[in-house]
N, C-alpha and C positions, 0 to 999 in steps of 0.2 A: 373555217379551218381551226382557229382558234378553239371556237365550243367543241368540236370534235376532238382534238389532242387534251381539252379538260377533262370531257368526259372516260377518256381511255384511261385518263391519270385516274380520276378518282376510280376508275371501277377496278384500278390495278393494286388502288390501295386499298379499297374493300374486300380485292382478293387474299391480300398480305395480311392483314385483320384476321380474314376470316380462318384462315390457315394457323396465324400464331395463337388463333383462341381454341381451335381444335387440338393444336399441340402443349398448349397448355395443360388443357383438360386432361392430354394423352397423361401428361408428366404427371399430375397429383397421384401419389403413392397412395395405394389402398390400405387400408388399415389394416395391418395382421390378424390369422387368425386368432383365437383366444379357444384351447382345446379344441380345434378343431370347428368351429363354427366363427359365423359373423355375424350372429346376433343371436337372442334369447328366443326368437322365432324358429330358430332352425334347431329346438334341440325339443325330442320328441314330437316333432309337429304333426306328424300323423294319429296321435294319440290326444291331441288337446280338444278337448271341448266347452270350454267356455276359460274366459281371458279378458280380464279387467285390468286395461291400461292406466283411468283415471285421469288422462292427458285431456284435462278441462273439459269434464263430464264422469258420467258417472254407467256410462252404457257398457253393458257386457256384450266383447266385441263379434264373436261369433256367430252370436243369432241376432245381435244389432239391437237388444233389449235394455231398456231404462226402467228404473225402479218405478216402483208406482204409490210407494211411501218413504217421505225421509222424515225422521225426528230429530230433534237438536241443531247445533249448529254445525255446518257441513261447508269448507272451503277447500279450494286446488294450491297445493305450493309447489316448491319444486320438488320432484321427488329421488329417487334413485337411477329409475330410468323415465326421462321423462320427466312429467308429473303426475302428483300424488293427491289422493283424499285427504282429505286432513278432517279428523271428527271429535269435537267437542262433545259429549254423553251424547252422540250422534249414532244412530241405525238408518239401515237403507234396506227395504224388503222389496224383493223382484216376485213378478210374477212368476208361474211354471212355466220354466224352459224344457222344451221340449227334451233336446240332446242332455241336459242334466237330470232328468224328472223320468225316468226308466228303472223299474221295478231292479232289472238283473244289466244294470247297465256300469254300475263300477263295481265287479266283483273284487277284483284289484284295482286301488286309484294312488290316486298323488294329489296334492296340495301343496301349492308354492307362492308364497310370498312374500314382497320386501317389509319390512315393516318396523318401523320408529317407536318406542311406544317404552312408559316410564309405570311405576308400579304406583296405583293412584287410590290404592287402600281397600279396594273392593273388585271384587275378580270380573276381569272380563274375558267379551267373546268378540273375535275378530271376523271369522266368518265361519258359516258352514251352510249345509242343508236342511231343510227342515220340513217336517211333511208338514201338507197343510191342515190337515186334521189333527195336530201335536194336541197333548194332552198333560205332556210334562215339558219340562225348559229344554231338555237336549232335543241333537236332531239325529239324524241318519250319523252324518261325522261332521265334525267342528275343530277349530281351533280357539285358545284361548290362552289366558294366562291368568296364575293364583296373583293376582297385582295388588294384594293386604298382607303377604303373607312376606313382605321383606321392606324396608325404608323408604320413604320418596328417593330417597338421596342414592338409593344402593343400585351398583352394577347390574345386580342380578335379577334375570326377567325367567319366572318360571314357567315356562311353556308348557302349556295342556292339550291333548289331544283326545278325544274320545269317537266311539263310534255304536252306533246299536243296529246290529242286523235281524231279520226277522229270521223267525223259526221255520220251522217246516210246516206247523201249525198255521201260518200264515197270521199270528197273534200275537204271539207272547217274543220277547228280541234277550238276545245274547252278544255280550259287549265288553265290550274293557278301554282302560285309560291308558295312559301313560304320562310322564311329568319328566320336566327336563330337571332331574336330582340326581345326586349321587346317592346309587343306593347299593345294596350286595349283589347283585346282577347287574351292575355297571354304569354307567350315565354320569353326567357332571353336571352341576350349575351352568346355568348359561351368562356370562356376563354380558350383555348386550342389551342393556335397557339404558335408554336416554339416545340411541342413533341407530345408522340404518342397521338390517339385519336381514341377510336372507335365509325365511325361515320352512324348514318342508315335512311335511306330514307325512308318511308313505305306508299302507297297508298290505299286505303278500298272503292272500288265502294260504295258498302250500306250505308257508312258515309261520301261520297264526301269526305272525309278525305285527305290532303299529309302533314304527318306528319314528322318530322326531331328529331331523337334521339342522343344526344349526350352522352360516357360513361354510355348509359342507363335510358337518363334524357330527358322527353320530353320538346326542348330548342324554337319549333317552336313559331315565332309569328302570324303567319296566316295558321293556321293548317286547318279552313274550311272556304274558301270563297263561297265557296255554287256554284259551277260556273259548277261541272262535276257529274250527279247524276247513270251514268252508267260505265260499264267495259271499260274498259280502251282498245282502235283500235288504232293497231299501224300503220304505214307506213312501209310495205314492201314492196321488200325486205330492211333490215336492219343491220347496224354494228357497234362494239361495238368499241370507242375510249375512250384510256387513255390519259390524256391530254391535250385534246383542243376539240373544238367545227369540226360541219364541217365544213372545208372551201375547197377551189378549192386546194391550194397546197397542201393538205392531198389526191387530187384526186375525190373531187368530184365533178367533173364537171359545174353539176346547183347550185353550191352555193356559196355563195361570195367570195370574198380575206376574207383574216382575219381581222376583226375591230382593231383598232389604239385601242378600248380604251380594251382590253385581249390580254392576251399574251399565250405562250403554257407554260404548268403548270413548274414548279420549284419545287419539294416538293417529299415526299417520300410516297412510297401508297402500302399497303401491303393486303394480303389477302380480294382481292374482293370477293363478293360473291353475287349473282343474284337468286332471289327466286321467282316463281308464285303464291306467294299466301301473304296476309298480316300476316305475322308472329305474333307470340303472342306478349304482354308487357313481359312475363317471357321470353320467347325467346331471346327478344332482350336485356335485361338484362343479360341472359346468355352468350350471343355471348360478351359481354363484359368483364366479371368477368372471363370466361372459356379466355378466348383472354390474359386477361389480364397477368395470369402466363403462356403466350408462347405457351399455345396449342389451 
């Protein structure tokens, strides 16, 4: 009689457990949303096609692919969301991804990421695409920054973005830059060198458009030089580098040494992310505010 009035007790108080941990759970308050979403997954997610989290690796998480060359020195810290790359004159070249690596596959794209990074006297490249068969340093489109072209010490990080689309010829490419300056069609310095930054590249065939967003601010000083008035043809096949430009020690054969005047990136780069389509101004404002408290 005894073990059976124990056993009732205890399984009465595993009931009473089990109840106040479910109503626990009930209780913890969900985190608000942040414009609309609750997390940086949920904003264009139907349009993303490759997504580099960085969270202690280095795999691009869509096709579930790892680099297949790193150079320099390459460690995980903490990053903005998550964790982050951290690359000392560090590159990391992927093989061709399939979903990234299509002739007419970002006619309009996007390019998003956080990224840390101080001016270290010689220009560099954060990421972009790059056919395999390069022949010059650029790629399809990239980001970068002129990082010689202002102080160790200074604010200002000048962001670069460039893009070359093929012709109709299927030969000869048509392109233009952009730089985060203040220029007579408009843009401003970007003060955001020395911490996080989230930075977005965005193309719009129907507007000739390459514009550069910084924390959500469009910083471009040559947002339309009038120079590309169709979709965007890329040079396949194609591969996606963190860090540097193509050059032949990265492995690609038909393309230069590396120029004297870049170096391979130094800087910290967290959550890429690669979109086919020109994402919205709320969007990329989102991706910023949403980024901004870690998720």
């Amino acid at each position: 009689m005894i073990i059976k009035n124990f056993k009732n007790v205890a399984l009465l108080a595993l009931a009473v457990f089990a109840i106040s941990f479910t109503s626990c759970k009930k209780d913890e308050p969900e985190l608000p949303k942040i414009d609309g979403y609750n997390n940086s997954n949920e904003i264009a997610a139907t349009n993303l096609k490759a997504h580099w989290t960085f969270d202690g690796n280095d795999k691009e998480g869509v096709s579930n692919t790892t680099a297949n060359k790193t150079v320099g020195t390459v460690a995980y810290v903490t990053g903005q969301i998550g964790q982050a790359i951290s690359l000392s004159e560090a590159a990391l070249v992927y093989p061709a991804i399939d979903a990234i690596s299509q002739k007419d596959g970002f006619g309009d794209y996007t390019i998003s990421m956080w990224l840390n990074a101080k001016n270290v006297g010689k220009f560099q490249q954060y990421f972009g695409l790059f056919a395999s068969a390069n022949t010059d340093f650029w790629g399809n489109f990239s980001v970068g920054a002129e990082a010689s072209r202002h102080a160790a010490n200074s604010d200002t990080l000048e962001i670069k973005t460039n893009y070359a689309s093929l012709k109709d010829d299927g030969v000869n490419i048509n392109g233009q830059d952009n730089l985060a300056v203040f220029s007579d069609k408009g843009g401003s310095y970007f003060l955001g060198a020395g911490k996080w930054a989230n930075i977005v590249v965005r193309f719009t065939a129907a507007t000739h458009k390459l514009e550069i967003f910084a924390n959500g601010v469009n910083i471009g000083g040559y947002s339309d030089r009038g120079e590309n008035t169709t979709a965007m043809v890329m040079r396949t096949p194609c591969q996606a580098i963190v860090g540097s430009f193509a050059t032949k020690d990265l492995g690609f054969a038909s393309a230069p040494d590396a120029p004297t005047w870049a170096a391979k990136a130094t800087a910290q780069i967290d959550d890429i992310r690669l979109f086919n389509k020109s994402i919205t101004d709320t969007e990329i404002k989102a991706l910023y505010n949403v980024g901004l408290a870690g998720r």
